[in-house]
N, CA, C and O atoms as a MOPAC input file, in Angstrom:
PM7 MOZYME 1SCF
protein

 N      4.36000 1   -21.55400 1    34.87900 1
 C      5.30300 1   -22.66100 1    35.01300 1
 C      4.72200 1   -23.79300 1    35.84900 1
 O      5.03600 1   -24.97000 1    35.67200 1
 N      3.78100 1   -23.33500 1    36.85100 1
 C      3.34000 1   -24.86400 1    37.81200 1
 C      2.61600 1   -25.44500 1    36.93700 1
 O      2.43500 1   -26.66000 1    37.01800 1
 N      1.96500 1   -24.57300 1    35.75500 1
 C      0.84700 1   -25.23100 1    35.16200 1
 C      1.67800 1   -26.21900 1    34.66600 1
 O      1.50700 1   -27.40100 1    34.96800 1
 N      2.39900 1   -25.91200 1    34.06700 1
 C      3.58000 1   -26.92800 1    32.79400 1
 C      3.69100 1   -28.10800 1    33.66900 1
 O      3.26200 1   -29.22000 1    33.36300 1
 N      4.50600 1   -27.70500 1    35.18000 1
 C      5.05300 1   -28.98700 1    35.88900 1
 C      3.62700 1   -29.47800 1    35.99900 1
 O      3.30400 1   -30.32400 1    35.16500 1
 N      2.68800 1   -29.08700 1    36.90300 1
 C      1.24700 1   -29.90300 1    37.10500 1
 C      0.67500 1   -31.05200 1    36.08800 1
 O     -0.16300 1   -31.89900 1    36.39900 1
 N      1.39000 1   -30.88600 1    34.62300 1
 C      0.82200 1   -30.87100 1    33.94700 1
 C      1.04100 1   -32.20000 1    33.38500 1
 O      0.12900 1   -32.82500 1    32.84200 1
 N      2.41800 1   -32.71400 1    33.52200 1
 C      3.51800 1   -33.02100 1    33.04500 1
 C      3.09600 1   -34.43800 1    34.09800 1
 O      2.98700 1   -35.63000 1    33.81100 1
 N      2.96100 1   -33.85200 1    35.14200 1
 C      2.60100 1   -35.03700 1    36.43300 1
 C      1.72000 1   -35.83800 1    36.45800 1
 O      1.76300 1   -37.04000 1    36.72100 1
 N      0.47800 1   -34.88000 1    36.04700 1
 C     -0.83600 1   -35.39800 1    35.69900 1
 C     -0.42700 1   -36.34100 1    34.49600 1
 O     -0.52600 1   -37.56500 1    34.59300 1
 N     -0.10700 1   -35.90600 1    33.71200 1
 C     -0.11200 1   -36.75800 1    32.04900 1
 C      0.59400 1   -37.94800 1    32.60900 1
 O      0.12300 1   -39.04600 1    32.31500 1
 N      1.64600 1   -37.90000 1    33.36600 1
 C      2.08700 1   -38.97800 1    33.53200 1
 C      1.60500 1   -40.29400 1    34.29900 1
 O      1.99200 1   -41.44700 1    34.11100 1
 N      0.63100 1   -39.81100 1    35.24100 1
 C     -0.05700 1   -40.42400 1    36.35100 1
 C     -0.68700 1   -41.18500 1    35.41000 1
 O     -0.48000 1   -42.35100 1    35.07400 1
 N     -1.90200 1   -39.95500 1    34.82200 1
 C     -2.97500 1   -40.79400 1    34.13700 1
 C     -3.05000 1   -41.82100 1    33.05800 1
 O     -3.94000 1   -42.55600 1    32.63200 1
 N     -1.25600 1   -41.51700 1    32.64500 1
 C     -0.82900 1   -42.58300 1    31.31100 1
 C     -0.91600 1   -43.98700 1    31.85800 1
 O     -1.77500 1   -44.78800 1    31.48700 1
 N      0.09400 1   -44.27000 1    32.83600 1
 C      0.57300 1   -45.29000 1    33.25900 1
 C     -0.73000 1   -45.98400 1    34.43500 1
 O     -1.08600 1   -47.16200 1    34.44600 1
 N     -1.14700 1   -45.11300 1    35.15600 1
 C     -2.70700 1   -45.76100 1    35.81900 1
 C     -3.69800 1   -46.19800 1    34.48500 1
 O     -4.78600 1   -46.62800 1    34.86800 1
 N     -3.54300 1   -46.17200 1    33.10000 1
 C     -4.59500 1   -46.42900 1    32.14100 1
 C     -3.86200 1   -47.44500 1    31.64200 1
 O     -4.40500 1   -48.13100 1    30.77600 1
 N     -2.35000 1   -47.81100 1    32.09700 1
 C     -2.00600 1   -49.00100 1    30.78300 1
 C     -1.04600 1   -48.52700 1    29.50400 1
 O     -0.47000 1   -49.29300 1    28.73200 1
 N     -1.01700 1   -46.79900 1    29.47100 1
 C     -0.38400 1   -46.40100 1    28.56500 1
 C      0.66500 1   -46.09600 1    29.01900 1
 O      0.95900 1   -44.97600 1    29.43800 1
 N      1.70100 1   -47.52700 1    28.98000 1
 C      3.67100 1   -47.43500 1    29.56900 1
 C      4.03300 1   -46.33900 1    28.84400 1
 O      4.27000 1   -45.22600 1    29.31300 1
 N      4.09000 1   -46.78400 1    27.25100 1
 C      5.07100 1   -45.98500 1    26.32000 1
 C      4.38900 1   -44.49800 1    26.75800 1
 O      5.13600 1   -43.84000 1    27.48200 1
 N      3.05400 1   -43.84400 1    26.42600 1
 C      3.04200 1   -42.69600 1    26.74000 1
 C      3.31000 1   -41.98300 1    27.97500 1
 O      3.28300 1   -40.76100 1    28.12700 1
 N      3.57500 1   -42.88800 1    28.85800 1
 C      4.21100 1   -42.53600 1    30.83500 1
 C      5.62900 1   -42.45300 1    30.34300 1
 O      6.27700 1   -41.40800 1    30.37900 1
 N      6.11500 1   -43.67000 1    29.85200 1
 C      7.67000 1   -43.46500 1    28.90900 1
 C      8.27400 1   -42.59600 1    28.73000 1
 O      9.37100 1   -42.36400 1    29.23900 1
 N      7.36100 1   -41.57400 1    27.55400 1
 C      7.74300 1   -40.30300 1    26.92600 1
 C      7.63800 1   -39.30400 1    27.75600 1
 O      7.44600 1   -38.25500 1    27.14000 1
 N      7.70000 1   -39.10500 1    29.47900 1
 C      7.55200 1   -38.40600 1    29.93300 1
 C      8.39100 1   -37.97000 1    31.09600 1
 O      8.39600 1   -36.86500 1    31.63900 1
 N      9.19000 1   -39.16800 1    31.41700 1
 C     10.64600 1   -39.25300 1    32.26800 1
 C     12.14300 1   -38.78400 1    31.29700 1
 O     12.23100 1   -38.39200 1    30.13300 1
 N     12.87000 1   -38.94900 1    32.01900 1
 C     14.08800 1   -38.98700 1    32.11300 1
 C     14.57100 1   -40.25600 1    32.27300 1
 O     14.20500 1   -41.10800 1    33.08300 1
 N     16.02800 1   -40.35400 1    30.84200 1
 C     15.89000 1   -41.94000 1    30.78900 1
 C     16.86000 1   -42.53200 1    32.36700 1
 O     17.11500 1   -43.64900 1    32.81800 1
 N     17.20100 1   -40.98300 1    32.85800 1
 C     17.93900 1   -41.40400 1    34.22700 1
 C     17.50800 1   -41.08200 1    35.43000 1
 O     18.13200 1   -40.50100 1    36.31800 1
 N     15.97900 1   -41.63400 1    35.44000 1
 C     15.17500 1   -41.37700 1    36.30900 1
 C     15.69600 1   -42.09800 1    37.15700 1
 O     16.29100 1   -43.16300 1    36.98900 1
 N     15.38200 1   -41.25200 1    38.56900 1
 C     15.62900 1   -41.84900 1    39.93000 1
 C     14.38300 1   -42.41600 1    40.63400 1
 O     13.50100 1   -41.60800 1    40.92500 1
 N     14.22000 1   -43.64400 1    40.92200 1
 C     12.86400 1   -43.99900 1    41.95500 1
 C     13.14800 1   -44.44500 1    43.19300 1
 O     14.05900 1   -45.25100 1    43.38600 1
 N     12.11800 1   -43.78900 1    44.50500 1
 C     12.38000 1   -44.67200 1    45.35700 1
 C     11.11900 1   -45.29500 1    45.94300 1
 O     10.03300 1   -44.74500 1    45.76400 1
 N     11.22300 1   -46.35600 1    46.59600 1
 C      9.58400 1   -46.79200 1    46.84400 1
 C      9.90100 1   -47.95000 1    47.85500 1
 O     11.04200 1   -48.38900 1    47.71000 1
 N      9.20600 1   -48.51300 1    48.78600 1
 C      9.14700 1   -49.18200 1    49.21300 1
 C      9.20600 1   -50.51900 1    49.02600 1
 O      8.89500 1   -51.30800 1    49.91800 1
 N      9.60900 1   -50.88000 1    47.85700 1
 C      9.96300 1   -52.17100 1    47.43400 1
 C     10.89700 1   -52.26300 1    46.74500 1
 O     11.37800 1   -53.38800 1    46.60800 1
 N     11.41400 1   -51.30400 1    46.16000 1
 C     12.33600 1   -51.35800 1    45.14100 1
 C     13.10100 1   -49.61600 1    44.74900 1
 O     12.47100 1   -48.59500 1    45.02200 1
 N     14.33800 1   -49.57600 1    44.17200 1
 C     14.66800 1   -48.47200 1    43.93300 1
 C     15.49500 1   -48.50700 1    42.72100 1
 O     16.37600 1   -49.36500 1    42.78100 1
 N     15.46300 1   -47.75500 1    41.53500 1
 C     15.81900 1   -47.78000 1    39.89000 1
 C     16.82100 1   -46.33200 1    40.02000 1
 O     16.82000 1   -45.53200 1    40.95600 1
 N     17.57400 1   -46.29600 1    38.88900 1
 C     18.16100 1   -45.60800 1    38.69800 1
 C     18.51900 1   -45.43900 1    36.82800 1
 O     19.46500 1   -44.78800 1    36.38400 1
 N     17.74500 1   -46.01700 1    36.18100 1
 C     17.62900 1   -46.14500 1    35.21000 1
 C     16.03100 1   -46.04600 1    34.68900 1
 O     15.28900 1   -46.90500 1    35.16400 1
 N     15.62100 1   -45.38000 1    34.04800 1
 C     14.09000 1   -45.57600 1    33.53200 1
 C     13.39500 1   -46.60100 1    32.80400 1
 O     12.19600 1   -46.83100 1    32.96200 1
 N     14.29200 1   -47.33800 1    31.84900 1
 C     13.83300 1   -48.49000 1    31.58800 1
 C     14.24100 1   -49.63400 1    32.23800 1
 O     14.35400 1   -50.51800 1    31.38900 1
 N     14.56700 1   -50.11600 1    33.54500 1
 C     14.03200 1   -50.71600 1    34.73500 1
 C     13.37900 1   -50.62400 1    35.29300 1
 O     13.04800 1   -51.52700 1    36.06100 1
 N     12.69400 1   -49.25500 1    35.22900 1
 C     11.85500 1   -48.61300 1    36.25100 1
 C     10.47300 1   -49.40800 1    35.40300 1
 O      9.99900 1   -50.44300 1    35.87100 1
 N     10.07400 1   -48.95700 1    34.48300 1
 C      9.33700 1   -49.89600 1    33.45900 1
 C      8.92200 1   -50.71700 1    33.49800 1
 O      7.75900 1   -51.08700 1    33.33900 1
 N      9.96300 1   -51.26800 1    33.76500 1
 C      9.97000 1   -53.05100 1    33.63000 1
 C      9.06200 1   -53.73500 1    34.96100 1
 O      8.52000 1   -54.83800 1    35.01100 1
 N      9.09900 1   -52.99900 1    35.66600 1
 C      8.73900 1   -53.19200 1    37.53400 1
 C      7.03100 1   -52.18700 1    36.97700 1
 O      5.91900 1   -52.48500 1    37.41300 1
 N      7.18700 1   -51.52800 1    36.39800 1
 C      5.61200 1   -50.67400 1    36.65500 1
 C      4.60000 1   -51.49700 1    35.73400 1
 O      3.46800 1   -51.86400 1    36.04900 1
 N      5.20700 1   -51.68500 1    34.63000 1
 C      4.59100 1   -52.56200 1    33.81700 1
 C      4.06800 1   -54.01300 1    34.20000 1
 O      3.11900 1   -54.59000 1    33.66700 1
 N      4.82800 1   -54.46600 1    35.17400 1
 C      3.94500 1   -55.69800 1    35.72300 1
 C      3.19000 1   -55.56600 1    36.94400 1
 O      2.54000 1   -56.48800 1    37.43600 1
 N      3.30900 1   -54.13900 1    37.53600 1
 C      2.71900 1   -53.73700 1    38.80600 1
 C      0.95700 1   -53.29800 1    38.16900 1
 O     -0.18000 1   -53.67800 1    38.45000 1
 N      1.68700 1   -52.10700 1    36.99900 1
 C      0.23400 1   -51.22400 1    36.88000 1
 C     -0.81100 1   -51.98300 1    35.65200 1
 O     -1.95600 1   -51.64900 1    35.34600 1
 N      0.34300 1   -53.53100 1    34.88100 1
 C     -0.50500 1   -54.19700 1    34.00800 1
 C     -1.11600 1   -56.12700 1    34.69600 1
 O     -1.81200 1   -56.98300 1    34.15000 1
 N     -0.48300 1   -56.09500 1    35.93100 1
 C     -0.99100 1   -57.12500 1    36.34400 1
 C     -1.67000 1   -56.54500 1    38.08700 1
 O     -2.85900 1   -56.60300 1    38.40200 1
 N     -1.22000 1   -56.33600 1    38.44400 1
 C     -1.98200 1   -55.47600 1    39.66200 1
 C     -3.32300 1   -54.65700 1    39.92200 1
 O     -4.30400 1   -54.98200 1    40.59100 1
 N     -3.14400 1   -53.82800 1    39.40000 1
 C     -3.63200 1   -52.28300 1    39.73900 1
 C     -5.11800 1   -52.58100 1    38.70200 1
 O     -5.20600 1   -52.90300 1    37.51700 1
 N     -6.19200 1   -52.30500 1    39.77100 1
 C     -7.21700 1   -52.84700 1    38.78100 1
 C     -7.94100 1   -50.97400 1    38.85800 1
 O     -8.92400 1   -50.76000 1    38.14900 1
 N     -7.56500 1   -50.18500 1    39.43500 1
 C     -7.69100 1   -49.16800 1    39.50300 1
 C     -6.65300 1   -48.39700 1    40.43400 1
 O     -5.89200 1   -48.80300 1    41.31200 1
 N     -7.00800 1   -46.64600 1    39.71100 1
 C     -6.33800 1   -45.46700 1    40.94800 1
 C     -7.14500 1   -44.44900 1    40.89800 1
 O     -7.31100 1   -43.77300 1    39.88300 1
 N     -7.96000 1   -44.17300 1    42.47100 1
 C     -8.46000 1   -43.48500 1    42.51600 1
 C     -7.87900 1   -42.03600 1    43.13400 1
 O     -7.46200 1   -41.89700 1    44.28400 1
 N     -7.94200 1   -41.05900 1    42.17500 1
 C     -7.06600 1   -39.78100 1    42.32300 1
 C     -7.69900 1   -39.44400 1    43.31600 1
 O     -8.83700 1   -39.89700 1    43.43200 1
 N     -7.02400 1   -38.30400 1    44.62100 1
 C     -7.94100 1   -37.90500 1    45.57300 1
 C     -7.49200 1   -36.50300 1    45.22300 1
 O     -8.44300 1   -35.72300 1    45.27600 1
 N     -6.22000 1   -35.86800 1    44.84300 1
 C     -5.84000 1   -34.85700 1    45.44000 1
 C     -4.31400 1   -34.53900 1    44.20700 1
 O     -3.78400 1   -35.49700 1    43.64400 1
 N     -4.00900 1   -33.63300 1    44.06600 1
 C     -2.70500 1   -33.31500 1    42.95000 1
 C     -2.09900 1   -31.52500 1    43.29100 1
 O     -2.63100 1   -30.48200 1    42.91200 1
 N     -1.42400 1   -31.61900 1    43.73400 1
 C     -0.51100 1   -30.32100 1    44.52500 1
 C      0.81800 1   -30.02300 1    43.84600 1
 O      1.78600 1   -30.72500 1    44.13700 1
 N      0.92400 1   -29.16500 1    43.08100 1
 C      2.05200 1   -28.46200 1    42.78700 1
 C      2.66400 1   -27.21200 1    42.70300 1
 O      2.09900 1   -26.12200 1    42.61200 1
 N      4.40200 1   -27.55300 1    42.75500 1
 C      4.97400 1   -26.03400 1    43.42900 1
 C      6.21800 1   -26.46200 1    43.04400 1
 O      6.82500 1   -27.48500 1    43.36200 1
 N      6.58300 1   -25.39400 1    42.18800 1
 C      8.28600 1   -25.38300 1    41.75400 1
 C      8.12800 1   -25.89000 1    41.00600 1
 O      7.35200 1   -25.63200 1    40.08500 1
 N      8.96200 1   -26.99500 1    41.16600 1
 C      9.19500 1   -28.60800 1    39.98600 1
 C      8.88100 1   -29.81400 1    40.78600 1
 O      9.57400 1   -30.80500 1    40.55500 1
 N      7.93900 1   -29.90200 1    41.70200 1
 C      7.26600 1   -30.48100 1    42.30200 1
 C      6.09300 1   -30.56600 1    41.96000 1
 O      5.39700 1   -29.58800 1    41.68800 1
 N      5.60200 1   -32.10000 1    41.91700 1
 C      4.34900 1   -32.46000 1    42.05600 1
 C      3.95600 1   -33.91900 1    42.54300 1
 O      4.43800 1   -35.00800 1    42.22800 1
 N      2.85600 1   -33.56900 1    43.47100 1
 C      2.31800 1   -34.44800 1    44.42500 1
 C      1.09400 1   -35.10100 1    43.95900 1
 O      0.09200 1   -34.44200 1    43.68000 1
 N      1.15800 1   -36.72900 1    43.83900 1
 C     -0.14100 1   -36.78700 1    43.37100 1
 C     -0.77600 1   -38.10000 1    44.62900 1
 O     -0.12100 1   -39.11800 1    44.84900 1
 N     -1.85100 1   -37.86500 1    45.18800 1
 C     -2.74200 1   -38.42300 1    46.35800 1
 C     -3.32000 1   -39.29500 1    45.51900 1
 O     -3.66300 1   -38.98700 1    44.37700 1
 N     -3.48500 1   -40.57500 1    46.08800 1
 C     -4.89100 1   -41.36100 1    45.35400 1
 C     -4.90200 1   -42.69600 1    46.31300 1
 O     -4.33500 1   -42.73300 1    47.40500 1
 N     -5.54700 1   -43.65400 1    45.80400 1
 C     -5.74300 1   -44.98000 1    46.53500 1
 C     -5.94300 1   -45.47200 1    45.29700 1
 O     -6.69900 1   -45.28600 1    44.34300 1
 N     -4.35800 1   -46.66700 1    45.83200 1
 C     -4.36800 1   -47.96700 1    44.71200 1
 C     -4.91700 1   -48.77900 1    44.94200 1
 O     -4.92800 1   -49.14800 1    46.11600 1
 N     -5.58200 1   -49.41300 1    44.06600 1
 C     -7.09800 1   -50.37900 1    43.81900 1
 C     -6.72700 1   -51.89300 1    43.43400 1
 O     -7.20100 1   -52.48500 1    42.46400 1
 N     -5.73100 1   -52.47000 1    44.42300 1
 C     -5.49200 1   -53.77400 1    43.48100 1
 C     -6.46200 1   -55.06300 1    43.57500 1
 O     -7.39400 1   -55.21100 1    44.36600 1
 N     -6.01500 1   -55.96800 1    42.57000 1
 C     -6.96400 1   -56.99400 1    42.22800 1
 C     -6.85400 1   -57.87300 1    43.65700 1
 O     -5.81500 1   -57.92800 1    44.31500 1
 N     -7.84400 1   -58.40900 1    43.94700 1
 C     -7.87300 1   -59.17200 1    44.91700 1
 C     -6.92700 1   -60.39900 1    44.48500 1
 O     -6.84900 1   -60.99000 1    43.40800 1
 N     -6.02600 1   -60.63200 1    46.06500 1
 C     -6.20700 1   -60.30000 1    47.75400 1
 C     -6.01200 1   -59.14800 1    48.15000 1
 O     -6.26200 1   -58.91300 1    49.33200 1
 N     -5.58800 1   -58.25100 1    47.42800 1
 C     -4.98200 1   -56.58400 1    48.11700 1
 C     -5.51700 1   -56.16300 1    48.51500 1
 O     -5.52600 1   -56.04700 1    49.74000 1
 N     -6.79800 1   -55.35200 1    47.26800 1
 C     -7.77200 1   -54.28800 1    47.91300 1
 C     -6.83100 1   -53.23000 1    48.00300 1
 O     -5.66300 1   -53.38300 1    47.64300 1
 N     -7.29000 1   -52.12200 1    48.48000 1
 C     -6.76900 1   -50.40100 1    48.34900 1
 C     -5.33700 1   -50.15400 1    49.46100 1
 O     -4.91200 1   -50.66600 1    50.49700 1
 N     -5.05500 1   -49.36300 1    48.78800 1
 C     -3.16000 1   -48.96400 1    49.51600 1
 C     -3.80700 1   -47.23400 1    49.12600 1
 O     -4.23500 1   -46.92400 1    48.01400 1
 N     -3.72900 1   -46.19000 1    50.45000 1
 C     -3.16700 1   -45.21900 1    50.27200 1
 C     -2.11800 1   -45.14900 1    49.97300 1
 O     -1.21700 1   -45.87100 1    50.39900 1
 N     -1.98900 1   -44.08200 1    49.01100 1
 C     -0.54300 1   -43.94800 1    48.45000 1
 C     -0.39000 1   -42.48900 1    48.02500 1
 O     -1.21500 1   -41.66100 1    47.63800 1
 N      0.59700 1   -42.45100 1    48.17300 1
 C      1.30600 1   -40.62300 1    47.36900 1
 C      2.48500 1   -41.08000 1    46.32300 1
 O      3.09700 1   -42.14800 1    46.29100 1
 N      2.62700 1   -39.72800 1    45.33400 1
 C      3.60000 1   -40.48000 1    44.26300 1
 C      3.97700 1   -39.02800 1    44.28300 1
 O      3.17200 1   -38.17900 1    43.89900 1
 N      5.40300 1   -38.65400 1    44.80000 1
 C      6.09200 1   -37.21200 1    44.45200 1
 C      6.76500 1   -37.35600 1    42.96000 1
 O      7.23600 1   -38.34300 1    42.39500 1
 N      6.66400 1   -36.34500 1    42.65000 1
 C      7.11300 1   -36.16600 1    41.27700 1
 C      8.12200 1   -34.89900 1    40.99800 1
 O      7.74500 1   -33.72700 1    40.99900 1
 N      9.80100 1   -35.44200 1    40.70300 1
 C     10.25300 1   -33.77800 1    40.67500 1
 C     10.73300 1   -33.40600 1    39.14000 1
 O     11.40900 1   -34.24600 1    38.54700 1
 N     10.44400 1   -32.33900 1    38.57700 1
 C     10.46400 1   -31.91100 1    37.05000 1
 C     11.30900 1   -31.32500 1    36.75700 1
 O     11.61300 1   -30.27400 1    37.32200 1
 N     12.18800 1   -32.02200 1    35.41400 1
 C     13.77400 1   -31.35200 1    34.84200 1
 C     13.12500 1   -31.29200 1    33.64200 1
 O     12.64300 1   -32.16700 1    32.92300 1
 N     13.21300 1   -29.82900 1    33.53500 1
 C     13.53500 1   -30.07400 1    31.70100 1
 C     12.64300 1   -30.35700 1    31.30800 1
 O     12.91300 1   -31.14400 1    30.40100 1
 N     10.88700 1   -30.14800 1    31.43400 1
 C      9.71700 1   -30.60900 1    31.34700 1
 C      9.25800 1   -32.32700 1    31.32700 1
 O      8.25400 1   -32.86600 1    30.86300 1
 N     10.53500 1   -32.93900 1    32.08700 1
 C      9.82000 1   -34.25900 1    32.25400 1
 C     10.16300 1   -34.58800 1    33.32500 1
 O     10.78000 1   -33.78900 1    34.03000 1
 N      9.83400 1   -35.99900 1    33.81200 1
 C     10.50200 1   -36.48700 1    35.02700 1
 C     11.33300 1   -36.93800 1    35.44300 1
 O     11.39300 1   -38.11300 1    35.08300 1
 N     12.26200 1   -36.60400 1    36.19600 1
 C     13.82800 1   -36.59700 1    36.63800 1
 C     13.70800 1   -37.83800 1    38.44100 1
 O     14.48900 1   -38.71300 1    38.81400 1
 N     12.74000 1   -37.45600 1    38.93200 1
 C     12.99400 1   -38.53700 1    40.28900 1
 C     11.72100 1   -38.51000 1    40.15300 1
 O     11.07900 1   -37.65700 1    39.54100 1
 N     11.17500 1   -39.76100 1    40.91000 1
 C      9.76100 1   -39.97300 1    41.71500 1
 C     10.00200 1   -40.79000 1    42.52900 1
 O     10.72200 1   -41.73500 1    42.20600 1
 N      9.29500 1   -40.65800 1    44.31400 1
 C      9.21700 1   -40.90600 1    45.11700 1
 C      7.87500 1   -41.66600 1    45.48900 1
 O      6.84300 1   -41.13200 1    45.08300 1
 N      7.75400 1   -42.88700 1    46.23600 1
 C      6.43800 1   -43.05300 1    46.10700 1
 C      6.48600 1   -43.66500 1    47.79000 1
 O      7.46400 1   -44.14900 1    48.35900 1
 N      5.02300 1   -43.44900 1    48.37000 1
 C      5.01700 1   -43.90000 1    49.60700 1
 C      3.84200 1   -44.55300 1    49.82200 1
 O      3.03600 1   -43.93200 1    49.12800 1
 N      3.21300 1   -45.52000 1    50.42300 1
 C      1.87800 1   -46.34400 1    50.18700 1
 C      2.04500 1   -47.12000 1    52.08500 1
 O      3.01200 1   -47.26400 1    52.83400 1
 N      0.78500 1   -47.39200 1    52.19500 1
 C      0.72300 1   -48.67600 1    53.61200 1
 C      0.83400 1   -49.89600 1    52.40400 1
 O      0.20500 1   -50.21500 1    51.39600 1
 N      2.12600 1   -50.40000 1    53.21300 1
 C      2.14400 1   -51.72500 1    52.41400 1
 C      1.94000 1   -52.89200 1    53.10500 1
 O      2.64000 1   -53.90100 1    53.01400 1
 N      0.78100 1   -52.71500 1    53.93500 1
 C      0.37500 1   -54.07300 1    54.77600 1
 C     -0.42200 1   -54.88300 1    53.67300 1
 O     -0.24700 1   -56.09000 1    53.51100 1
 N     -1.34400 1   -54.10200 1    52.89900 1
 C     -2.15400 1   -54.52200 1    51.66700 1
 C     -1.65800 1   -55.46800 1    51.08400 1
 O     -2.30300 1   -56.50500 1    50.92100 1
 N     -0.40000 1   -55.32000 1    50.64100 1
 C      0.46900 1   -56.24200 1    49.74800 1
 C      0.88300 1   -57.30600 1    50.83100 1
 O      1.89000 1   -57.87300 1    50.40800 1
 N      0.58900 1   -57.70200 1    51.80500 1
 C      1.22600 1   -58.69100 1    52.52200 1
 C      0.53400 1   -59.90600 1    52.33000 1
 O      1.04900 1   -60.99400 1    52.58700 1
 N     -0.95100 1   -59.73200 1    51.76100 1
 C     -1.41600 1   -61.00700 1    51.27100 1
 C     -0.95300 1   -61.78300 1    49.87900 1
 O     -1.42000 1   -62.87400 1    49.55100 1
 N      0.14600 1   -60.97100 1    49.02500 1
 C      0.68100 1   -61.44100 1    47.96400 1
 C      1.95100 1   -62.31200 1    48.47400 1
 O      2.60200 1   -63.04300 1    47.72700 1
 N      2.14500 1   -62.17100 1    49.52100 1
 C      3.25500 1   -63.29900 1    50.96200 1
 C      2.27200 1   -64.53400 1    50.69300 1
 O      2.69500 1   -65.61300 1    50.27800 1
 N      1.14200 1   -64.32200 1    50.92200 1
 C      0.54800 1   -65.74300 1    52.11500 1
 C      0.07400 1   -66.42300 1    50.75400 1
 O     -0.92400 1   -67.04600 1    51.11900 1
 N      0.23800 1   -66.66300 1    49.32300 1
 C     -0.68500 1   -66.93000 1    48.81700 1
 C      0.58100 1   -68.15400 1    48.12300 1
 O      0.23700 1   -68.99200 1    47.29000 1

């Protein structure tokens, strides 16, 4: 069963860090819960709408460090790579699994990085 959830997390990470929304899409719950430091959804296609201009105008990479799972939990470690002025944000992205997809994700990052998207 962790394999399934692990699995489920991973696919989803690596969809949406590559550009592939719709296949990250097919992998939530359309009443996904997010919370994050900038923003919080309660609907999945809002949630979308916000990742899609984050992970298709932003994010010029994510470098995975680390992926931990247990239960219907999964943790995924990496450093977000954005396009300059940013530069890298540690970040974690919790992931919790209903029903073989994703039901909440939690995300936590230093968001001093993003403070040069203020000054510009």
């Amino acid at each position: 069963m962790a394999d399934d959830v692990r699995s489920v997390g991973e696919r989803y990470f690596d969809a949406w860090t590559s550009g592939d929304f719709d296949g990250a899409r097919s992998l939530v719950h359309d009443d996904l819960i997010f919370r994050g430091p900038f923003e919080t959804f309660e609907r999945a296609d809002d949630f979308f709408e916000s990742l899609r201009r984050v992970g298709g105008g932003l994010l010029e990479r994510a470098e995975k460090k680390k992926v931990f799972a247990g239960g219907q939990d999964v943790c995924v470690i990496y450093d977000f790579v954005a396009k300059p002025p940013v530069g890298s944000s540690p970040t974690v992205e919790w992931y919790r699994i209903r029903d073989g997809k994703i039901g909440e994700i939690q995300i936590v990052f230093d968001t001093r990085p993003f403070a040069a998207l203020q000054e510009q």
